[in-house]
N, CA, C and O atoms as a GROMACS GRO file, in nm:
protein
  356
    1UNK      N    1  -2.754 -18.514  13.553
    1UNK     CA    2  -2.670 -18.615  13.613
    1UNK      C    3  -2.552 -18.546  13.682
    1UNK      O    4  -2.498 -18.456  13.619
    2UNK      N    5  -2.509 -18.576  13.798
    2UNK     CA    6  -2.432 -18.521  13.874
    2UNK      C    7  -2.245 -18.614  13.815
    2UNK      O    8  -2.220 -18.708  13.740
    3UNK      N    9  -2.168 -18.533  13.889
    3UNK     CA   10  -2.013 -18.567  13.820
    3UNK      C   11  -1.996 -18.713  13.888
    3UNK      O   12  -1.935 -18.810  13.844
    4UNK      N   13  -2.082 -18.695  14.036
    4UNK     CA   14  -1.995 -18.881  14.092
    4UNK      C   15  -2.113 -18.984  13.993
    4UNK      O   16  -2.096 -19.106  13.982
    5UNK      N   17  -2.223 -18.914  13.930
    5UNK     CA   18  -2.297 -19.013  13.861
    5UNK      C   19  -2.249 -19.085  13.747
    5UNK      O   20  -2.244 -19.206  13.727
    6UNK      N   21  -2.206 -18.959  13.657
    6UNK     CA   22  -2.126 -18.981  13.519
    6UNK      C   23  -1.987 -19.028  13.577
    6UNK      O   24  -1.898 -19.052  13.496
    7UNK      N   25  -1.969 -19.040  13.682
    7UNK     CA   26  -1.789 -19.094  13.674
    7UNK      C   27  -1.842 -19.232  13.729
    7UNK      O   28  -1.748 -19.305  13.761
    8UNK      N   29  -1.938 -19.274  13.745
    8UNK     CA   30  -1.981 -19.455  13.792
    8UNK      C   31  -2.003 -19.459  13.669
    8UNK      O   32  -1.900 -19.497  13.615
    9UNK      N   33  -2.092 -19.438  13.586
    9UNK     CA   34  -2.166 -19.467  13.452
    9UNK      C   35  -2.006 -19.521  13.387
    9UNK      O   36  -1.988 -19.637  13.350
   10UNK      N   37  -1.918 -19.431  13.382
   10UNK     CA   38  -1.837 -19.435  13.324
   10UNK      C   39  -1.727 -19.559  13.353
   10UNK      O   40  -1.658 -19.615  13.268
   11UNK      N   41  -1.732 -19.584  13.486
   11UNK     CA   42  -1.655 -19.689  13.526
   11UNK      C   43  -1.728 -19.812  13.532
   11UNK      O   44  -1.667 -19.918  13.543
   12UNK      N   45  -1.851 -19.808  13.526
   12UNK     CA   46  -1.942 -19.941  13.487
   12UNK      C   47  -1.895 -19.986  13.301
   12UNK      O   48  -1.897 -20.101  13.256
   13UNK      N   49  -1.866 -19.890  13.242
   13UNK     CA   50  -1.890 -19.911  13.097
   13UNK      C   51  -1.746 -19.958  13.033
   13UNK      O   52  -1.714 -20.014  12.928
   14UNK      N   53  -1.645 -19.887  13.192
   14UNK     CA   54  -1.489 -19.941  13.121
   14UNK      C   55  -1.536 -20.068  13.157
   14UNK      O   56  -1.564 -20.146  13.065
   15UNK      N   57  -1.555 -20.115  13.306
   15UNK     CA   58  -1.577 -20.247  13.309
   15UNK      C   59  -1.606 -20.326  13.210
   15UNK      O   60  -1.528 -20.412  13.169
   16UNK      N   61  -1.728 -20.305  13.158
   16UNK     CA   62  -1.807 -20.432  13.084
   16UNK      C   63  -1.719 -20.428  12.923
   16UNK      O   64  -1.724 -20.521  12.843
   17UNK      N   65  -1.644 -20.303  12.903
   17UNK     CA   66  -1.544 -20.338  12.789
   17UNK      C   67  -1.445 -20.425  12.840
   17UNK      O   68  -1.398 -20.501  12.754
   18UNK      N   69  -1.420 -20.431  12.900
   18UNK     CA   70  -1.293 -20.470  12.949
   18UNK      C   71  -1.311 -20.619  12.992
   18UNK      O   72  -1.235 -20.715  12.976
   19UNK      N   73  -1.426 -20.610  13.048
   19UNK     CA   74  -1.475 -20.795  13.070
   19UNK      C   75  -1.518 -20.861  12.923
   19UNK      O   76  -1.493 -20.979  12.900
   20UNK      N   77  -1.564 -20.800  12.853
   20UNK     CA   78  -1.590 -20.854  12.691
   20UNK      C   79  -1.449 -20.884  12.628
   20UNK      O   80  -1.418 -20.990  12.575
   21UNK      N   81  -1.366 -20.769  12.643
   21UNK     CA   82  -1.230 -20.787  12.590
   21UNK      C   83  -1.169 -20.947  12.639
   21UNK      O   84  -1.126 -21.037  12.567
   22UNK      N   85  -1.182 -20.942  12.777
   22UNK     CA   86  -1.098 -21.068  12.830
   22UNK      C   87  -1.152 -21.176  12.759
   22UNK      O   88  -1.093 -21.249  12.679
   23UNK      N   89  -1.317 -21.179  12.810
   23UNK     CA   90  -1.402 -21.300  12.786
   23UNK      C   91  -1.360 -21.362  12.556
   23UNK      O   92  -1.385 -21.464  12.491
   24UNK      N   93  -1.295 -21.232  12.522
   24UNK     CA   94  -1.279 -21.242  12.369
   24UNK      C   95  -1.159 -21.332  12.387
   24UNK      O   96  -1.182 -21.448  12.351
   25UNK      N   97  -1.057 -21.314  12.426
   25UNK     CA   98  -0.899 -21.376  12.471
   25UNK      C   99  -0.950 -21.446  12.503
   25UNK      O  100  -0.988 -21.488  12.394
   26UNK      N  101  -1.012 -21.536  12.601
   26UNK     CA  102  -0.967 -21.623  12.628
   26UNK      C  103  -1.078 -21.738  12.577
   26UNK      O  104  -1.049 -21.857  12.589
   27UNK      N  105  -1.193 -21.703  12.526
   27UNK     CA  106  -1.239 -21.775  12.384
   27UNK      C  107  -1.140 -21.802  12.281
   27UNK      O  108  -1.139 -21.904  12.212
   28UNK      N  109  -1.049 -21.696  12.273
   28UNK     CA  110  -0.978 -21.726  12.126
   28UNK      C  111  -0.816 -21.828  12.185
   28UNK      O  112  -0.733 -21.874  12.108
   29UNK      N  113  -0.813 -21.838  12.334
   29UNK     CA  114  -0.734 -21.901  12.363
   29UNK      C  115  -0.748 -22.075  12.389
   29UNK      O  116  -0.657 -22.157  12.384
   30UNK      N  117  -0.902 -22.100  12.418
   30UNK     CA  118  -0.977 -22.217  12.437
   30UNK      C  119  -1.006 -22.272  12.318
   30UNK      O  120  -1.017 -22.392  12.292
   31UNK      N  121  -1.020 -22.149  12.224
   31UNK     CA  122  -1.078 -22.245  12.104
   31UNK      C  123  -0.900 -22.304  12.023
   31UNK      O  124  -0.882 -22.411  11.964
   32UNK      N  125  -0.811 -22.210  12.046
   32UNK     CA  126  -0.694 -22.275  11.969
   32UNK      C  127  -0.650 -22.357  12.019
   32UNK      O  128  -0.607 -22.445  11.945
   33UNK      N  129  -0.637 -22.376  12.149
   33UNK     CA  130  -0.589 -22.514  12.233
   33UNK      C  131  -0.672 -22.672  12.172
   33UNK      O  132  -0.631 -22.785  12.148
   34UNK      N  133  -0.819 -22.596  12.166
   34UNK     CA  134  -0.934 -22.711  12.155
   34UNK      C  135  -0.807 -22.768  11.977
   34UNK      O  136  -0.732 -22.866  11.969
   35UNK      N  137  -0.829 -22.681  11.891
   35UNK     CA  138  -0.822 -22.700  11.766
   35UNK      C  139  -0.655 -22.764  11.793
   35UNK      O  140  -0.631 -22.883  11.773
   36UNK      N  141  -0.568 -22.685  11.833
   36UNK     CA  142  -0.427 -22.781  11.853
   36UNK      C  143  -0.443 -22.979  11.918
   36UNK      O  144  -0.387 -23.079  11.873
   37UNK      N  145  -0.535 -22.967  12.026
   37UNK     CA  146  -0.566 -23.148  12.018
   37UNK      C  147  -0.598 -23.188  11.947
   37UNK      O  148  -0.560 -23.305  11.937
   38UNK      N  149  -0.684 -23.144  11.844
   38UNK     CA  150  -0.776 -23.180  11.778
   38UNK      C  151  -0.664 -23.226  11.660
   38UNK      O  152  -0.682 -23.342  11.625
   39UNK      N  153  -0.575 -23.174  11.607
   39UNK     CA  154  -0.497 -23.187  11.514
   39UNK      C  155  -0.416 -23.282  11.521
   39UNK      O  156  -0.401 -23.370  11.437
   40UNK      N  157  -0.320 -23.261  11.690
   40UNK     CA  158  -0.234 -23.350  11.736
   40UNK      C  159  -0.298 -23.550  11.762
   40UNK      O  160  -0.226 -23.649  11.776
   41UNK      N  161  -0.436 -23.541  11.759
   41UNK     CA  162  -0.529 -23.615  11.757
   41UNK      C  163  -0.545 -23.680  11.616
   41UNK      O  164  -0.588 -23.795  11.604
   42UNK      N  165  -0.509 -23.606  11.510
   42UNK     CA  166  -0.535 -23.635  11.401
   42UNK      C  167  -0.729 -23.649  11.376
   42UNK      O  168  -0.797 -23.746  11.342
   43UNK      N  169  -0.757 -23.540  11.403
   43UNK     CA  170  -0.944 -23.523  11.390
   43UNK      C  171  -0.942 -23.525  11.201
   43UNK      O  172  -0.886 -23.458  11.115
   44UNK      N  173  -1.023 -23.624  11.201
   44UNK     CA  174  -1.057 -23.580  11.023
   44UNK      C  175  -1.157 -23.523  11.019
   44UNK      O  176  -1.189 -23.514  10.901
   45UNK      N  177  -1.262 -23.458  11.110
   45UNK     CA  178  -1.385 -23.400  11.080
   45UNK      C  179  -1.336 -23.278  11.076
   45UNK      O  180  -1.415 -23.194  11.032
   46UNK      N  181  -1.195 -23.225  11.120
   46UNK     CA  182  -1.194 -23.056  11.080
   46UNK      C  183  -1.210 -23.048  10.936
   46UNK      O  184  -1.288 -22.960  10.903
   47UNK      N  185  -1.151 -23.124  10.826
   47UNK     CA  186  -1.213 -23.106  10.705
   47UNK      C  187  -1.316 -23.081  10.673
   47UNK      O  188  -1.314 -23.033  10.559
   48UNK      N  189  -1.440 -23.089  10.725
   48UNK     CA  190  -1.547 -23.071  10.730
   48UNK      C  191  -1.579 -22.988  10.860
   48UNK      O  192  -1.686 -23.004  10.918
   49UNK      N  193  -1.547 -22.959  10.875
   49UNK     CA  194  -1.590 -22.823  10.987
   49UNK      C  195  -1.606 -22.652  10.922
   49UNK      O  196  -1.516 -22.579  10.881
   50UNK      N  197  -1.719 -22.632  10.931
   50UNK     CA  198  -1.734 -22.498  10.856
   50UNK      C  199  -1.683 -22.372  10.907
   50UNK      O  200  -1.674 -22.270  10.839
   51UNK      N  201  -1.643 -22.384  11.050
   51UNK     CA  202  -1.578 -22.219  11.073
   51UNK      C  203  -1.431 -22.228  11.046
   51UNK      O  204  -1.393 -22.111  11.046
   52UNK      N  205  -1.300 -22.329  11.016
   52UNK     CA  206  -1.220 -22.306  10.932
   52UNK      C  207  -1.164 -22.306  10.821
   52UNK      O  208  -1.235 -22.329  10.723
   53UNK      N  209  -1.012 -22.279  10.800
   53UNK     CA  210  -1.007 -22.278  10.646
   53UNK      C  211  -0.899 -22.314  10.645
   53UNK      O  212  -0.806 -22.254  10.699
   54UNK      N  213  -0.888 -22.451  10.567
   54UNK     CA  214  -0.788 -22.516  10.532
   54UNK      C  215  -0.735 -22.482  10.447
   54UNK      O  216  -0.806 -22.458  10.350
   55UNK      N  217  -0.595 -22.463  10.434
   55UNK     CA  218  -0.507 -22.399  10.314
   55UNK      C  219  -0.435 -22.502  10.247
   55UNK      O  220  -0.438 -22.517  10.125
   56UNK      N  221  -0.362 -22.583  10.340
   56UNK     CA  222  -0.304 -22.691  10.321
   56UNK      C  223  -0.284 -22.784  10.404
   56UNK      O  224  -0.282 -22.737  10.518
   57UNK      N  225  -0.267 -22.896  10.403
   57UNK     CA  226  -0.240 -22.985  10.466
   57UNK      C  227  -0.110 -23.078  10.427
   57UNK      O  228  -0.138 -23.153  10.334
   58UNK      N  229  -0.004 -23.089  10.464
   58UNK     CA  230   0.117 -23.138  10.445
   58UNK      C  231   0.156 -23.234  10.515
   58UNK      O  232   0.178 -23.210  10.634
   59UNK      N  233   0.170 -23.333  10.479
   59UNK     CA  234   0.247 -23.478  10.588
   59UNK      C  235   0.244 -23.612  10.516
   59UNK      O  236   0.169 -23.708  10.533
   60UNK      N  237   0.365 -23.589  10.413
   60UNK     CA  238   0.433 -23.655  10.314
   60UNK      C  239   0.568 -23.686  10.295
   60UNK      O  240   0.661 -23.609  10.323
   61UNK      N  241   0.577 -23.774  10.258
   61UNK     CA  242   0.750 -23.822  10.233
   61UNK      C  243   0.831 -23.703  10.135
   61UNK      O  244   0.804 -23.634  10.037
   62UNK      N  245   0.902 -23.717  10.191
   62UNK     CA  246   1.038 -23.568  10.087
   62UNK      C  247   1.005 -23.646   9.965
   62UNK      O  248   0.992 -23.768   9.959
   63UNK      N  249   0.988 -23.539   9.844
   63UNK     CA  250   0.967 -23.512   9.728
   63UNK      C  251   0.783 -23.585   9.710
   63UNK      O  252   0.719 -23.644   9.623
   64UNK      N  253   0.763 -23.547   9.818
   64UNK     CA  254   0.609 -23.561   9.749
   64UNK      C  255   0.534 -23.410   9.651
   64UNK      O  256   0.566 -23.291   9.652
   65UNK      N  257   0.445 -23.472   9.589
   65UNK     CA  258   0.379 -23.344   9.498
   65UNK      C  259   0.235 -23.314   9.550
   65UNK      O  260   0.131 -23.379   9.540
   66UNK      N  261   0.260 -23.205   9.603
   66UNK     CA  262   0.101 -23.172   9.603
   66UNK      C  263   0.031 -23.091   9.490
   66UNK      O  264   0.077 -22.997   9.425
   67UNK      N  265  -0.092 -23.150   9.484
   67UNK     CA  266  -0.211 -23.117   9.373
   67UNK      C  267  -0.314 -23.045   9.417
   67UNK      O  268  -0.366 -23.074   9.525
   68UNK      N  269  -0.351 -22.961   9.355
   68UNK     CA  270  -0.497 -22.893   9.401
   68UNK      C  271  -0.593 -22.937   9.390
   68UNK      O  272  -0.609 -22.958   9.269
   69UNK      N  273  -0.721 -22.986   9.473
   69UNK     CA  274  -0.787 -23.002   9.486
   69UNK      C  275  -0.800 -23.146   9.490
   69UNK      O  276  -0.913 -23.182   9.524
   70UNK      N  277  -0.709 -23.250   9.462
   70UNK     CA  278  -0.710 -23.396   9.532
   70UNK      C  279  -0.634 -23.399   9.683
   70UNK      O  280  -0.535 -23.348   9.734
   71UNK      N  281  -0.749 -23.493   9.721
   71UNK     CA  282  -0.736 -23.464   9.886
   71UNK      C  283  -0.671 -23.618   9.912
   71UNK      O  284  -0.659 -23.645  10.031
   72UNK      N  285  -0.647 -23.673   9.862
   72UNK     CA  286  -0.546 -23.796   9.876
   72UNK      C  287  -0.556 -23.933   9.785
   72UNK      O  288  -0.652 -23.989   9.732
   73UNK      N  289  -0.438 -23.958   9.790
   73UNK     CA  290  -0.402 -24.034   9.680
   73UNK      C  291  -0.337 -24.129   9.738
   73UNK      O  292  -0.243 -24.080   9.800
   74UNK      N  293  -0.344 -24.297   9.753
   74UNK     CA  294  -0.248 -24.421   9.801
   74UNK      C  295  -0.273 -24.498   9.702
   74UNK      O  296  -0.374 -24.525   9.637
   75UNK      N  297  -0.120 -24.544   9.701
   75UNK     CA  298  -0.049 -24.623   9.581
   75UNK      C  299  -0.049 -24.755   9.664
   75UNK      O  300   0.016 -24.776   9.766
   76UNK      N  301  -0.128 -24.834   9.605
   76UNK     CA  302  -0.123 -24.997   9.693
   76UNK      C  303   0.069 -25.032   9.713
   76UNK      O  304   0.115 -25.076   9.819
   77UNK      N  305   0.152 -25.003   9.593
   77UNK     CA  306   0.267 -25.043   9.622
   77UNK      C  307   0.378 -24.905   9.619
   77UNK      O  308   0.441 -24.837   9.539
   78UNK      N  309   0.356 -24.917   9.738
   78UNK     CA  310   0.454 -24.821   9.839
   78UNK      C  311   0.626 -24.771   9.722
   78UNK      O  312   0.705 -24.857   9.685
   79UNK      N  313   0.636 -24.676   9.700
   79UNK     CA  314   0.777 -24.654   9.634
   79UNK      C  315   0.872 -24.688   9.747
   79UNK      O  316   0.856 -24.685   9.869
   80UNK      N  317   1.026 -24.737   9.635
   80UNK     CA  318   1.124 -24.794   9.724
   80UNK      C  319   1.210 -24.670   9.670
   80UNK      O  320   1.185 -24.613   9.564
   81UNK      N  321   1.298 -24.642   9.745
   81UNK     CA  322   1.411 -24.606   9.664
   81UNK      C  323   1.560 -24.655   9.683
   81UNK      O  324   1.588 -24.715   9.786
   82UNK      N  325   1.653 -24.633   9.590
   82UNK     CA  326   1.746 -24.698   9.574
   82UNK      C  327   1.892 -24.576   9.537
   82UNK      O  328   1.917 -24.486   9.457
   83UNK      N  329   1.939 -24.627   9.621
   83UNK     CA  330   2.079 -24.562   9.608
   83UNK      C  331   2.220 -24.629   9.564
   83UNK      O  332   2.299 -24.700   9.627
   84UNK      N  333   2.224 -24.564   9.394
   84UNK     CA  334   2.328 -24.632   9.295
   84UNK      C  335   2.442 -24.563   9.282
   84UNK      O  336   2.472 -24.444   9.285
   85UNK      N  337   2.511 -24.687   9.263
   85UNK     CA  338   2.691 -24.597   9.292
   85UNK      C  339   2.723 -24.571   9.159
   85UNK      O  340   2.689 -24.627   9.054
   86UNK      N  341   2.811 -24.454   9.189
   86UNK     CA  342   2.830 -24.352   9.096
   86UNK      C  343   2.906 -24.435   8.952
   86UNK      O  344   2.898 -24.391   8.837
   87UNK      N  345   2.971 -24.549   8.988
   87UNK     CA  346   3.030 -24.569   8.881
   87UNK      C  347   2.893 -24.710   8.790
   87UNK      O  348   2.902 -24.768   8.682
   88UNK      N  349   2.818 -24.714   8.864
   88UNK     CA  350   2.714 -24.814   8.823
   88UNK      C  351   2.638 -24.779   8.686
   88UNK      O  352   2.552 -24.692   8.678
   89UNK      N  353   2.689 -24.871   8.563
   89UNK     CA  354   2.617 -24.852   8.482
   89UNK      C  355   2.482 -24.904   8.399
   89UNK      O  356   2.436 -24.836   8.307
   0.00000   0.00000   0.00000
């Protein structure tokens, strides 16, 4: 193989790294956009979607408790709360 042969070979091969590289970005940029609507959407099938991994999910009133492995819990009667003055006995 001659030097202008191996220096095409060679610039064919940066190419096609370099087009895989992009084509990787901007899969990984399509798919997070996809998954950000999807959320902002409120999708309940990502729970059930097998290529991610849910760690947590949070979107509760201050002083809520989260539990492992119950995936939700509603109280037919809604808590009130009440704010008592200090000298109230």
């Amino acid at each position: 193989m001659s030097m202008d042969a191996e220096t095409a070979v060679g610039w064919l091969l940066l190419a096609a790294v370099l087009a895989v590289m992009v084509w990787l970005v901007l899969r990984a940029v399509a798919k997070d956009r996809a998954l950000d609507a999807r959320l902002a959407a409120g999708d309940m099938t990502l729970f059930d979607e097998g290529g991610l991994d849910i760690e947590d999910v949070v979107r509760a009133p201050l002083g809520s408790v989260l539990q492992q492995g119950r995936l939700m819990e509603v109280d037919a009667a809604p808590a009130t709360s009440q704010i008592m003055p200090e000298n109230a006995a």
